[in-house]
TORKOL-4160 file (C-alpha; in steps of 0.2 Angstrom, whole numbers, padded with zeros to 4 digits, m for minus):
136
<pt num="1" X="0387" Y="m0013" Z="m0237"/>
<pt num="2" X="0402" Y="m0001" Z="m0237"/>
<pt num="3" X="0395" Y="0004" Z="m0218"/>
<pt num="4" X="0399" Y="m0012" Z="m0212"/>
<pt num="5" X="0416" Y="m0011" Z="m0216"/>
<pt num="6" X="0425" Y="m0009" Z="m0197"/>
<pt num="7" X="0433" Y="0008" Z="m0196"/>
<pt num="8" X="0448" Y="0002" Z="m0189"/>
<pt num="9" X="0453" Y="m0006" Z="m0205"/>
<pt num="10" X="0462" Y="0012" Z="m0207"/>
<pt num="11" X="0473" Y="0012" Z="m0193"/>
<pt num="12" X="0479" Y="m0003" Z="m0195"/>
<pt num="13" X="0482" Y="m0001" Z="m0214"/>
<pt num="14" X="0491" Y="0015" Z="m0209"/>
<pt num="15" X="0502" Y="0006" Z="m0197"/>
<pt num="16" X="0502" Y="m0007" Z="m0210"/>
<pt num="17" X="0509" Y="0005" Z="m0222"/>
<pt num="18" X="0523" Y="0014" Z="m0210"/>
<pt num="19" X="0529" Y="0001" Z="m0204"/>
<pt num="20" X="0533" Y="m0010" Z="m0218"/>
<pt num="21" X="0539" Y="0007" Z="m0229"/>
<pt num="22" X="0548" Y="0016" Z="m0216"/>
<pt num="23" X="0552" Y="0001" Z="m0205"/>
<pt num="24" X="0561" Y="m0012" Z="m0220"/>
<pt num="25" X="0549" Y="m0023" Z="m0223"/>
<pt num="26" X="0538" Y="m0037" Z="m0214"/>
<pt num="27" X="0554" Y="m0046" Z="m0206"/>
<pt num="28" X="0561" Y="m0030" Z="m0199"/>
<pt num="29" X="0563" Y="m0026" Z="m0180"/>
<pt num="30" X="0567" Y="m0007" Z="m0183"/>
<pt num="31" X="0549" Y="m0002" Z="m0187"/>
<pt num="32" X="0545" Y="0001" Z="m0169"/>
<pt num="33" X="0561" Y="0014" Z="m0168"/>
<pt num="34" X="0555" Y="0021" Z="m0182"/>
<pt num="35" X="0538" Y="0025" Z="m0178"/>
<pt num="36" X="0543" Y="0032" Z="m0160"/>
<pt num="37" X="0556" Y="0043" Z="m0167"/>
<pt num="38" X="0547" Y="0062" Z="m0160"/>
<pt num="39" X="0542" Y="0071" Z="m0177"/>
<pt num="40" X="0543" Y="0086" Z="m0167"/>
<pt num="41" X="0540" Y="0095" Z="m0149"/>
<pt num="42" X="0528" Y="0104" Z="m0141"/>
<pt num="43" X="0532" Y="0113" Z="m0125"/>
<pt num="44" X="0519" Y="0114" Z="m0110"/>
<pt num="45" X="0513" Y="0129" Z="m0102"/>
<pt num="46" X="0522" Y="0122" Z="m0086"/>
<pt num="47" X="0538" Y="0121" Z="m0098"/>
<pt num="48" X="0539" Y="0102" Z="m0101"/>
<pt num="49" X="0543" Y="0096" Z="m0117"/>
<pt num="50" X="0533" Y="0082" Z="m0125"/>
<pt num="51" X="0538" Y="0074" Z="m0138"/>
<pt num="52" X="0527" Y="0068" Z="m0152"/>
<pt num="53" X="0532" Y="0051" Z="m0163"/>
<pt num="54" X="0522" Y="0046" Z="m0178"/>
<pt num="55" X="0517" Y="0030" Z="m0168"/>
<pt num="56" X="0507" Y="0044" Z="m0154"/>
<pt num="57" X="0500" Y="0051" Z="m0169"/>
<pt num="58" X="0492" Y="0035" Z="m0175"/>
<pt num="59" X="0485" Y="0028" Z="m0158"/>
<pt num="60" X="0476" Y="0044" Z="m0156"/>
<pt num="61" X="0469" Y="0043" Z="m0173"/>
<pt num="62" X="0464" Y="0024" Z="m0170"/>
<pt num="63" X="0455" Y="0029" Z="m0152"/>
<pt num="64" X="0445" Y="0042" Z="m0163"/>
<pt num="65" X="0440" Y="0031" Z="m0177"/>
<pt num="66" X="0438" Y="0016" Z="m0165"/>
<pt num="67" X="0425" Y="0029" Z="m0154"/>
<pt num="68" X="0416" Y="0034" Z="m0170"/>
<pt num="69" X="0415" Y="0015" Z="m0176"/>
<pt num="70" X="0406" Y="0011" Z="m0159"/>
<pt num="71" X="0395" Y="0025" Z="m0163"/>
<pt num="72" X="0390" Y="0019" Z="m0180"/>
<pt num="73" X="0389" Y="0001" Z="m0172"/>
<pt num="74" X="0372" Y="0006" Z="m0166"/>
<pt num="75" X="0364" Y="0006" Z="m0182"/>
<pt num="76" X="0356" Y="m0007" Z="m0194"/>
<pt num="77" X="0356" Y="m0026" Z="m0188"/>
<pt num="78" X="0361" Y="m0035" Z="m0205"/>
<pt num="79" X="0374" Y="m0021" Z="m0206"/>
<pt num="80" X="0380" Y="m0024" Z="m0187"/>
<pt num="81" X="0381" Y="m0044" Z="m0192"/>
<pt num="82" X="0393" Y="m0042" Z="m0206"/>
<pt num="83" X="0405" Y="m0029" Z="m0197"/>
<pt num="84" X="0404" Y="m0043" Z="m0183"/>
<pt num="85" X="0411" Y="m0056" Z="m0194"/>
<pt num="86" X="0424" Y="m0042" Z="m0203"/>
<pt num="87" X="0430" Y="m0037" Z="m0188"/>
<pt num="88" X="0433" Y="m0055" Z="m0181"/>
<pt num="89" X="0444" Y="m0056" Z="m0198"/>
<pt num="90" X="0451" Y="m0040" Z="m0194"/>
<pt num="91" X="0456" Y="m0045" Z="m0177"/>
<pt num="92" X="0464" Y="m0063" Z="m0183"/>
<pt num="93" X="0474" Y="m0055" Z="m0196"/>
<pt num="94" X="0480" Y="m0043" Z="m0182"/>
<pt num="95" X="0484" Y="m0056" Z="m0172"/>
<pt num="96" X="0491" Y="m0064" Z="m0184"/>
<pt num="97" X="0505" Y="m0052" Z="m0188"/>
<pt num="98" X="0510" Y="m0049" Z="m0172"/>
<pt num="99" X="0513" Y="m0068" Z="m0168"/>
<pt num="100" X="0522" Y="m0068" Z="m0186"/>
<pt num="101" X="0530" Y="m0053" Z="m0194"/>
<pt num="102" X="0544" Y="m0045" Z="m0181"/>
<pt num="103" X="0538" Y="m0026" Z="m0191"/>
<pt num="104" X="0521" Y="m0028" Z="m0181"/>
<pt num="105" X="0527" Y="m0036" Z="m0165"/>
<pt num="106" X="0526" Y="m0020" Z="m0152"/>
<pt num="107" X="0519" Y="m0010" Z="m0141"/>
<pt num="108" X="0510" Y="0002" Z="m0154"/>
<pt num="109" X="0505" Y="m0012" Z="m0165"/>
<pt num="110" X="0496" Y="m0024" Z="m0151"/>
<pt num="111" X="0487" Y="m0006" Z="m0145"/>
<pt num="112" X="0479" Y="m0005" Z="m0160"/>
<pt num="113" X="0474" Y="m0022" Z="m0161"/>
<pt num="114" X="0470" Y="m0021" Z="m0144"/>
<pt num="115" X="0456" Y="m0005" Z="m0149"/>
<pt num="116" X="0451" Y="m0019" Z="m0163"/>
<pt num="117" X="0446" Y="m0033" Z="m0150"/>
<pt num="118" X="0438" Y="m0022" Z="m0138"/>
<pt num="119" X="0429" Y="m0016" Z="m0155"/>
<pt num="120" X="0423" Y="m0032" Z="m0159"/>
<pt num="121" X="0418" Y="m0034" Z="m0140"/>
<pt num="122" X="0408" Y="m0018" Z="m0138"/>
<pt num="123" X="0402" Y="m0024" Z="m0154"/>
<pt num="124" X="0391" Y="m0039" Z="m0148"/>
<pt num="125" X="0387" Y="m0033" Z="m0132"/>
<pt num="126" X="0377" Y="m0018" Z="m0140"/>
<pt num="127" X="0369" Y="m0032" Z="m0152"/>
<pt num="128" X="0367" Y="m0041" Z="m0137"/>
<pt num="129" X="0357" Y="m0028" Z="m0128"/>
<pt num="130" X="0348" Y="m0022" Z="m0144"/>
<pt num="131" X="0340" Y="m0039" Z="m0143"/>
<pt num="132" X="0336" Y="m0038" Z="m0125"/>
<pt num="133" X="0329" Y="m0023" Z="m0129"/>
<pt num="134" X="0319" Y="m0031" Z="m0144"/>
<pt num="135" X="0313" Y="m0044" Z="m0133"/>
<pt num="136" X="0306" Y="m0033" Z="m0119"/>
């Protein structure tokens, strides 16, 4: 059961995490400053500079995890049922903390839940065409 699980449970308990330790708490409206603070700089082969926050760091990880959740999507139909209904949950409570806590209401944070809907989207139109599939 452990595979149904949605994957993006961990990017959003990672900003979760960073926001509410680093940023002050659930109420606070520093979190997105904090997170976009650059961690360091990488400089381009053309001689930009490009600077890299925790906040860059953890979309990229959630467009990984979200591609390898759609990948392992495609597997079991009980399995793909229950990460349906998990990731509905996983989406409210998102939503949820955006409309409610001021730590969650950004640009990073409705990104991520932004990769979570279209998650859950992808989600049923693979079961959808599984069963088309089926059907034929």
């Amino acid at each position: 059961m452990l595979a149904a699980i949605p994957l993006l449970v961990v990017p959003v308990g990672a900003y979760a995490v960073l926001a509410l330790t680093l940023g002050g708490g659930l109420f606070s409206i520093h979190a997105q400053a904090l997170l976009t603070r650059p961690l360091f700089h990488l400089t381009t082969a053309g001689g930009g500079v490009w600077p890299v926050s925790a906040a860059d760091l953890l979309l990229a990880a959630a467009l990984i995890v979200a591609f390898i959740d759609l990948i392992r999507g495609m597997g079991d139909r009980r399995a793909a049922m229950v990460n349906h209904a998990l990731s509905i949950a996983l989406f409210v409570a998102c939503l949820a903390a955006m409309l409610v806590a001021p730590a969650f209401a950004n640009s990073t944070f409705f990104l991520i839940t932004l990769m979570v809907l279209l998650d859950l989207a992808a989600g049923f139109i693979a079961t959808m065409g599984q069963d088309a599939d089926e059907r034929a």
